[in-house]
N, C-alpha and C positions, 0 to 999 in steps of 0.2 A: 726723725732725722738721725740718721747711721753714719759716726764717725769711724771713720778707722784707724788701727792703730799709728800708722805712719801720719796720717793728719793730726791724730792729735801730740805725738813727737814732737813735729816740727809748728806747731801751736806752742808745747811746752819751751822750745827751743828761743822761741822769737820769742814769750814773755820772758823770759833768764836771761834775754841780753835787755829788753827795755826795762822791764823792772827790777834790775837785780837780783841776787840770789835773797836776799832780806827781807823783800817785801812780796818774794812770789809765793811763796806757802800759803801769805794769808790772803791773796789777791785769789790764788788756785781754791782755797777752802769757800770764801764766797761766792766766787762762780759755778762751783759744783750747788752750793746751797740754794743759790738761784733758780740755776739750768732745773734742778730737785721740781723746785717749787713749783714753776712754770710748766712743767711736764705732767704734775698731780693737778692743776687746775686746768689745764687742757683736757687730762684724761675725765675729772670730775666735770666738768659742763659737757664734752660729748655725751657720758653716759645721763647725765639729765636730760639731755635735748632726746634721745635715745627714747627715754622713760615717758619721756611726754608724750611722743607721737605713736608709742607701740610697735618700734620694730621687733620687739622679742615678740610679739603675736604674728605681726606679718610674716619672721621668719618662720614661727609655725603654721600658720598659713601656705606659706609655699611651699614647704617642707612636705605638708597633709596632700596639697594638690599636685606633688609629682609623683606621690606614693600612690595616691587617687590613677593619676593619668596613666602609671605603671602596669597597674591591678588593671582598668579598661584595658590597656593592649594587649597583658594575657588573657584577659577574659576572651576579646575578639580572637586570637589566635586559638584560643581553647575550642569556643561556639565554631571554628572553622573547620578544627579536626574532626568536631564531634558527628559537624554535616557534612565531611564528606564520605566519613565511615559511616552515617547511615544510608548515606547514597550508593557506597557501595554493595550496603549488606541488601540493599532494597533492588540494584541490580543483579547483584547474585544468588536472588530469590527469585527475580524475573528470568533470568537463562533457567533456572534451576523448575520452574512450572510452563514454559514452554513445551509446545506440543512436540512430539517427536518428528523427524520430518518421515517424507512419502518415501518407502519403500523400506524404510527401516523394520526389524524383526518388532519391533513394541507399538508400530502403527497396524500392521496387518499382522494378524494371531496368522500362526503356521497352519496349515491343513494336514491333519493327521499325518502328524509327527516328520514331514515332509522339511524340516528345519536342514538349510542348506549351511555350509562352515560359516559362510560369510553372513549371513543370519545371526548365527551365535557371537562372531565376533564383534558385531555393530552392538549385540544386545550386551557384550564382557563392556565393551566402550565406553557405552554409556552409562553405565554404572558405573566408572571409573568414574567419568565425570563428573556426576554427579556426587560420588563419594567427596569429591576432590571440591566443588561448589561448596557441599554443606562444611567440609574442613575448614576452608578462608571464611564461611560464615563464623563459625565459631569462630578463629584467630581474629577475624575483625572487632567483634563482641569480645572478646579478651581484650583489646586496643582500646575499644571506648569504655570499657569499665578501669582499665590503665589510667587513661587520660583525665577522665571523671574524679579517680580517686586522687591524681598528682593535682589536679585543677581547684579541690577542696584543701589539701596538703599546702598547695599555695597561699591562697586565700587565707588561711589558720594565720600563715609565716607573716605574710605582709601586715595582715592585721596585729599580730602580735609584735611587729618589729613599729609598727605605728604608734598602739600605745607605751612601746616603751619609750620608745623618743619624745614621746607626747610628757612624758612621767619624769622623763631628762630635764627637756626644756624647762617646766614648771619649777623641777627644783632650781638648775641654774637660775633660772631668772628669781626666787624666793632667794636664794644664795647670794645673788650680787646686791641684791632690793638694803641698803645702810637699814638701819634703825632710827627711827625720829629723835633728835638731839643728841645723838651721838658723834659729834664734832670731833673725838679724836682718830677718828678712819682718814684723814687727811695724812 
């Protein structure tokens, strides 16, 4: 419960006219003593009732199984990029051993030296092409060893941000856990 300070003014206000200036000091000093008390044994039975059922495990519980569900999603978005770049490098291995088509200089060898421009130029072509296939093959292969290495990179981070929170939790909950017969934490 959050007073504020205008409510508690006009709290102070109403006792200084009913109780007088004489006896509000000591009326004000027990109601604080009170309000004290009742506030530490509200707080000390939630945190028992707390201790008994294991919410500090449940919260690492949940805690472990959104870090868990997190790690699945990039995992699946990882395994996603990694097939569609083999699907690529496996299609641009397929253009890349295709037969040449009919009429082309590299399906029909010239007949002594009978090589017409347009000949030479289909033959400059396709070698361009092809130079141009095997280049996105490598840049693809550069991508999935990217992605492989950030994908491991990840996996390190999440797990190591798991057990420290794991190493967190344990101590808070060691930290708040009183000591047996130590009755003056109240």
């Amino acid at each position: 419960m959050d007073i504020g300070f205008l409510e508690f003014l006009l709290v102070m206000i109403v006792g200084l006219l009913v109780l007088g200036p004489d006896r509000m000091p000591e009326v004000a000093r027990k109601g604080i003593y009170w309000w004290g008390r009742a506030k530490r044994t509200i707080n000390d039975t939630r945190e028992e009732i707390e201790r008994e059922i294991g919410a500090d495990d449940i919260r690492r519980q949940l805690h472990n199984e959104n870090i868990m569900k997190s790690l699945g999603e990039s995992k699946a978005a990882i395994e996603a990029t990694v097939k569609e770049t083999t699907d690529n490098i496996q299609r641009f291995k397929t253009i890349g051993e295709q037969k040449p088509r009919r009429g082309s200089a590299a399906a029909e060898p010239a007949v002594s030296g009978d090589n017409t421009q347009a000949d030479e130029l289909a033959v400059i072509k396709a070698k361009k092409e092809l130079a141009a296939i095997r280049q996105a093959e490598a840049e693809l292969a550069k991508q999935m060893s990217i992605t492989s290495n950030a994908a491991e990179d990840t996996f390190d981070e999440v797990q190591s941000k798991l057990s420290e929170s794991n190493a967190e939790l344990a101590s808070n909950t060691s930290a708040e856990t009183p000591k047996p017969g130590n009755k003056d934490q109240l």
